[in-house]
Structures are given as C-alpha cells and as structure tokens.
TIVO-2410 file (N, C-alpha, C; in nm, 3 decimals):
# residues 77
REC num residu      c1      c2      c3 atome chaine
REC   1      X   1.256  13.078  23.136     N      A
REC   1      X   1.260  13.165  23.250    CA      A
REC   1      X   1.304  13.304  23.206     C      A
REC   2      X   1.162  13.346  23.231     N      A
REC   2      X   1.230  13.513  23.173    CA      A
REC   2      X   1.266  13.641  23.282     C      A
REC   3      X   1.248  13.577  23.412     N      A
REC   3      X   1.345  13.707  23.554    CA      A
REC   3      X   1.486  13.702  23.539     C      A
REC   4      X   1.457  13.831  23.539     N      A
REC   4      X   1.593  13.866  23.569    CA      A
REC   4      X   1.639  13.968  23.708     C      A
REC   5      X   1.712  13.979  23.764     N      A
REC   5      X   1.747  14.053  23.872    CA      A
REC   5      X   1.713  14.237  23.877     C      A
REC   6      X   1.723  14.230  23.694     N      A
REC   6      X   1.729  14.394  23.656    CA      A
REC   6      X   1.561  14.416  23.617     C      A
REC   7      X   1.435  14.333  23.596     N      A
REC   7      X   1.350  14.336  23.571    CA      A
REC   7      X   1.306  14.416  23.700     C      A
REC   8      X   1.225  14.508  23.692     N      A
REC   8      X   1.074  14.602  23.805    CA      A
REC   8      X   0.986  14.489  23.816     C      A
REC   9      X   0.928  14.368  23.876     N      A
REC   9      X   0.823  14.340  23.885    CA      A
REC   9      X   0.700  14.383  24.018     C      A
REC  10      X   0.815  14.526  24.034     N      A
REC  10      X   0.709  14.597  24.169    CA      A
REC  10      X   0.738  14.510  24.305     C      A
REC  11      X   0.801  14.369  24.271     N      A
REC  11      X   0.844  14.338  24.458    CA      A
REC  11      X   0.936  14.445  24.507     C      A
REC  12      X   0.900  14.421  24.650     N      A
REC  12      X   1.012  14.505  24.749    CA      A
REC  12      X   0.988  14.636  24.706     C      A
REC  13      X   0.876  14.714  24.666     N      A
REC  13      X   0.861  14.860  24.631    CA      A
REC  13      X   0.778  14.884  24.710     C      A
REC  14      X   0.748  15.035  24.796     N      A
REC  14      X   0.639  15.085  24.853    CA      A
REC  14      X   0.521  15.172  24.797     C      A
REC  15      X   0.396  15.116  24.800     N      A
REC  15      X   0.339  15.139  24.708    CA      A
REC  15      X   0.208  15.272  24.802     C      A
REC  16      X   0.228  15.390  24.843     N      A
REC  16      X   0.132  15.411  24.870    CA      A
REC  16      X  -0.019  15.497  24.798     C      A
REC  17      X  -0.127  15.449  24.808     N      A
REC  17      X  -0.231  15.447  24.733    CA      A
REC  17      X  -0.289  15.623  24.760     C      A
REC  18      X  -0.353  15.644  24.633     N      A
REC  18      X  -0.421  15.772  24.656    CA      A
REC  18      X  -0.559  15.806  24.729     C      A
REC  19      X  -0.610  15.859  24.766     N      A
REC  19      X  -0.729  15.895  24.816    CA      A
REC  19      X  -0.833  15.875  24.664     C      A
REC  20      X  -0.940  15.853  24.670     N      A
REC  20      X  -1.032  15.834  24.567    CA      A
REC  20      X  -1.118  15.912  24.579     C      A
REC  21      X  -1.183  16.015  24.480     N      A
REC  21      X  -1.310  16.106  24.491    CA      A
REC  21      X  -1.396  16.086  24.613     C      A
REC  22      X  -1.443  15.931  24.610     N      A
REC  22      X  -1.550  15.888  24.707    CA      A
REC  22      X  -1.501  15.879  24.835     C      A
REC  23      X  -1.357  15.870  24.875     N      A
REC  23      X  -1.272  15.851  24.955    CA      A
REC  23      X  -1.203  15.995  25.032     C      A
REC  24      X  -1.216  16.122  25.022     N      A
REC  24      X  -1.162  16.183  25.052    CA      A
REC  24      X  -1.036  16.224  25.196     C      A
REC  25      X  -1.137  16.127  25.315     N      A
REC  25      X  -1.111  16.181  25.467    CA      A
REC  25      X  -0.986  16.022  25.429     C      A
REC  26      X  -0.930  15.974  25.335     N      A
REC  26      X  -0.831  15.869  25.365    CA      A
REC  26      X  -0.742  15.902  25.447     C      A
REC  27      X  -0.685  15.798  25.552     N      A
REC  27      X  -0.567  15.840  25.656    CA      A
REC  27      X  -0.451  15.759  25.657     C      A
REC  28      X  -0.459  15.644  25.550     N      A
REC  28      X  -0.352  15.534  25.529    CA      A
REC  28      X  -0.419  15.432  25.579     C      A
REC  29      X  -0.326  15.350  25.633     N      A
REC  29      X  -0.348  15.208  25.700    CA      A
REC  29      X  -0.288  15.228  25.827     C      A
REC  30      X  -0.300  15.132  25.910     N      A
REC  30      X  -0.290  15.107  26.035    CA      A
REC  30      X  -0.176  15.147  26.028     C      A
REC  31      X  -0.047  15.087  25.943     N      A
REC  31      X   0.074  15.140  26.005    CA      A
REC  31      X   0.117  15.278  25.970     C      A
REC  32      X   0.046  15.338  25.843     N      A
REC  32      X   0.079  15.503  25.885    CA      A
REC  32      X   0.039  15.568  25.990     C      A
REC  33      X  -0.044  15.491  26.062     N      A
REC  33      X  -0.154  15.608  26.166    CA      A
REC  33      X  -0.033  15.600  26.277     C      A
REC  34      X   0.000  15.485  26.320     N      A
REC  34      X   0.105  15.422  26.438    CA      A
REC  34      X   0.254  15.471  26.356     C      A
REC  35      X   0.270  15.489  26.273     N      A
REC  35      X   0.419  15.542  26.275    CA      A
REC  35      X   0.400  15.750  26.269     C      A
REC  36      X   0.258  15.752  26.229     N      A
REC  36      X   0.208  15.949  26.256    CA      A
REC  36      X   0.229  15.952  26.444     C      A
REC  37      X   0.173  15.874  26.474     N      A
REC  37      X   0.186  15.846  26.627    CA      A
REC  37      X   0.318  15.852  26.694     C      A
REC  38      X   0.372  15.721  26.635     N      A
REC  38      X   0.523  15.692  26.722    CA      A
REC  38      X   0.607  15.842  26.706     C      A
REC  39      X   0.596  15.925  26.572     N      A
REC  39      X   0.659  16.021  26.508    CA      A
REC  39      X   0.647  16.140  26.641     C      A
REC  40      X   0.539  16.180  26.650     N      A
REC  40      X   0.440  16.261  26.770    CA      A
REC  40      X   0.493  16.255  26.907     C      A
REC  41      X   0.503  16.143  26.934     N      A
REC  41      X   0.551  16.105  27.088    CA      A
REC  41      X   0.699  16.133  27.061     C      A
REC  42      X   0.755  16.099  26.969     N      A
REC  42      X   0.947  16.115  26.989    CA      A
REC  42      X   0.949  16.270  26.956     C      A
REC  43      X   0.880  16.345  26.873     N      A
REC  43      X   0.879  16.456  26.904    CA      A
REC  43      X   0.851  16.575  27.030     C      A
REC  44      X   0.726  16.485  27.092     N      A
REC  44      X   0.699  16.567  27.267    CA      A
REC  44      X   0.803  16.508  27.342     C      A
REC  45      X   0.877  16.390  27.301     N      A
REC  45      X   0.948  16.358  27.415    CA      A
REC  45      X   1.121  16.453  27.356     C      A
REC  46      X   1.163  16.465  27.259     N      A
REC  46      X   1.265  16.583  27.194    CA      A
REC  46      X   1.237  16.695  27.268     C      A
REC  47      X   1.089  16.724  27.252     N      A
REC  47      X   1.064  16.906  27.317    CA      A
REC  47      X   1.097  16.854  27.472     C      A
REC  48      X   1.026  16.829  27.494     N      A
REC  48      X   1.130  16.752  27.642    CA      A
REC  48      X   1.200  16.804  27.747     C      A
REC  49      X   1.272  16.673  27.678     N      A
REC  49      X   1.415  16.701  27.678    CA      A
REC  49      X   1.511  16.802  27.598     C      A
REC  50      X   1.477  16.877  27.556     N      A
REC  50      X   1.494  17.047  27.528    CA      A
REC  50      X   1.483  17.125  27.647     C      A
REC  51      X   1.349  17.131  27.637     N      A
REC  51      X   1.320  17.226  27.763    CA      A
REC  51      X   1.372  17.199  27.895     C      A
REC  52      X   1.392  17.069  27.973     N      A
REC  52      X   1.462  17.030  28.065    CA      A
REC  52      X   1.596  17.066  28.067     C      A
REC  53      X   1.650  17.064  27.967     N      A
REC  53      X   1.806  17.127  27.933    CA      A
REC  53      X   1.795  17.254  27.981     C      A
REC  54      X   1.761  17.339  27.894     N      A
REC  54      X   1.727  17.441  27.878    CA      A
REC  54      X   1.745  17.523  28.006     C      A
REC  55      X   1.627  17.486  28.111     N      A
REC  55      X   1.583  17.472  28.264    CA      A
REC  55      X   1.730  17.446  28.314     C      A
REC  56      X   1.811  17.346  28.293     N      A
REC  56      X   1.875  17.311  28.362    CA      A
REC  56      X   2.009  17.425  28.361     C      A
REC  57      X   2.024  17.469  28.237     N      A
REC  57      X   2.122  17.543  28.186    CA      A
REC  57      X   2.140  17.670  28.241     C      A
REC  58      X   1.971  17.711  28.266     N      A
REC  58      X   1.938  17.826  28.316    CA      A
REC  58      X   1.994  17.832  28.479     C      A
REC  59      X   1.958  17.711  28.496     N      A
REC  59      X   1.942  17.716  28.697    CA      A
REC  59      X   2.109  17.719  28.711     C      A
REC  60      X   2.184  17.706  28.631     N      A
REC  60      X   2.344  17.652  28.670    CA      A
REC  60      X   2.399  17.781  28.648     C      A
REC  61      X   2.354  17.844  28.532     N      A
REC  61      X   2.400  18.022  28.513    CA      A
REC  61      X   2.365  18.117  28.668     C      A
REC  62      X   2.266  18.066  28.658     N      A
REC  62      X   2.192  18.178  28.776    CA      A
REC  62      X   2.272  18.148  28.911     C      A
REC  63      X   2.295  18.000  28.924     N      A
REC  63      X   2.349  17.989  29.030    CA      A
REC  63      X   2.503  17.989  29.010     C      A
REC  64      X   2.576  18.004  28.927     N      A
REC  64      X   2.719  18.048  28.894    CA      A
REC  64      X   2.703  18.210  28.884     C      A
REC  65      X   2.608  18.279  28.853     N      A
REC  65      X   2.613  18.457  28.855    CA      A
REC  65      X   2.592  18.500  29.047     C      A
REC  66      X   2.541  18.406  29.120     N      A
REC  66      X   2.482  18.415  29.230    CA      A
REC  66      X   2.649  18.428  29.310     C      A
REC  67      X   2.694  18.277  29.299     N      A
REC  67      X   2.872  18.264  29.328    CA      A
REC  67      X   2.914  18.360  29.289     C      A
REC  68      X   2.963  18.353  29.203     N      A
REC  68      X   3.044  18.493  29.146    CA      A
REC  68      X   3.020  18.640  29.215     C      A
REC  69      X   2.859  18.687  29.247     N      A
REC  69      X   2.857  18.822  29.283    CA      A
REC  69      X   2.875  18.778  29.483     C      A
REC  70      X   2.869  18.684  29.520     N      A
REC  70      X   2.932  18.674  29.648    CA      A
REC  70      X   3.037  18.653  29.710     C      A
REC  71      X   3.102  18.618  29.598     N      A
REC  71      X   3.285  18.612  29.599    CA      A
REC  71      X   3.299  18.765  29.583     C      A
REC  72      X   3.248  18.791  29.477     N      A
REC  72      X   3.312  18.987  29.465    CA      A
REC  72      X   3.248  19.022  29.589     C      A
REC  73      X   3.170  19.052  29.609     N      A
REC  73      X   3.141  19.090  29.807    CA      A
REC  73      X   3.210  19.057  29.857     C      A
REC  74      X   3.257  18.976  29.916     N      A
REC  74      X   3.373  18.891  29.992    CA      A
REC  74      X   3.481  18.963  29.973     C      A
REC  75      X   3.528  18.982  29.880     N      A
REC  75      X   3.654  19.072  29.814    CA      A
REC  75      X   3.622  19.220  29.859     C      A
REC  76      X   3.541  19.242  29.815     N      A
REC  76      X   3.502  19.364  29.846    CA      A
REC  76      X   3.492  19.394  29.970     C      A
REC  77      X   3.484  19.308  30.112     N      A
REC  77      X   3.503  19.315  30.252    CA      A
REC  77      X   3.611  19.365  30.273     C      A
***
C-alpha cells in the first residue's frame, strides 16, 4: 500500500477545464451558470436593499429638517 495522506492524487481538488480552440463560446457547466446566476440575483437584491435605505434615510432627514424649521417658527411666534 503505497497512499499516503501527504500524496496529490487530485481527490477533493477543483479542477476547472479550459476552453479548447474548437470550443471558444465555453460557459462552464451547469453549476457555474447557476452559481453566475445565484451571484446576480444576491447582487440586485444588495442594490436593493441599498437603495431602499438610502430612500429611507433620505425621507427621515427631510422629515426631521421639516420638524426642526417648524419648531423655529413656533419660536419665532
């Protein structure tokens, strides 16, 4: 028995393959296409929920600058 634990026999390694002359338009395999995908969607769903923040952050300023300049009126009565 010649394995050993420290031997490479390439198990448990990811092996991904090159495109071939004849092959150019290669796109992977099924699971690169679905993890290019899953990648895509968690990214529109990040921009998102960014922009919803964002929106939200905005509407709470505007409506805290809104308070604020009607209290100084008030004062200013």
């Amino acid at each position: 028995m010649s394995g050993t634990s420290t031997e490479n026999d390439g198990q448990g390694m990811i092996v991904n393959p090159k495109p071939t002359a004849d092959n150019q338009d290669w796109d992977g395999d099924d699971a690169d296409r679905a993890d290019r995908l899953r990648f895509e969607e968690e990214q529109a769903m990040i921009r998102e929920q960014s922009e919803a923040r964002a929106a939200k952050a905005a509407a709470e300023a505007k409506k805290s600058a809104e308070a604020a300049k009607d209290a100084d009126k008030k004062e200013a009565s």
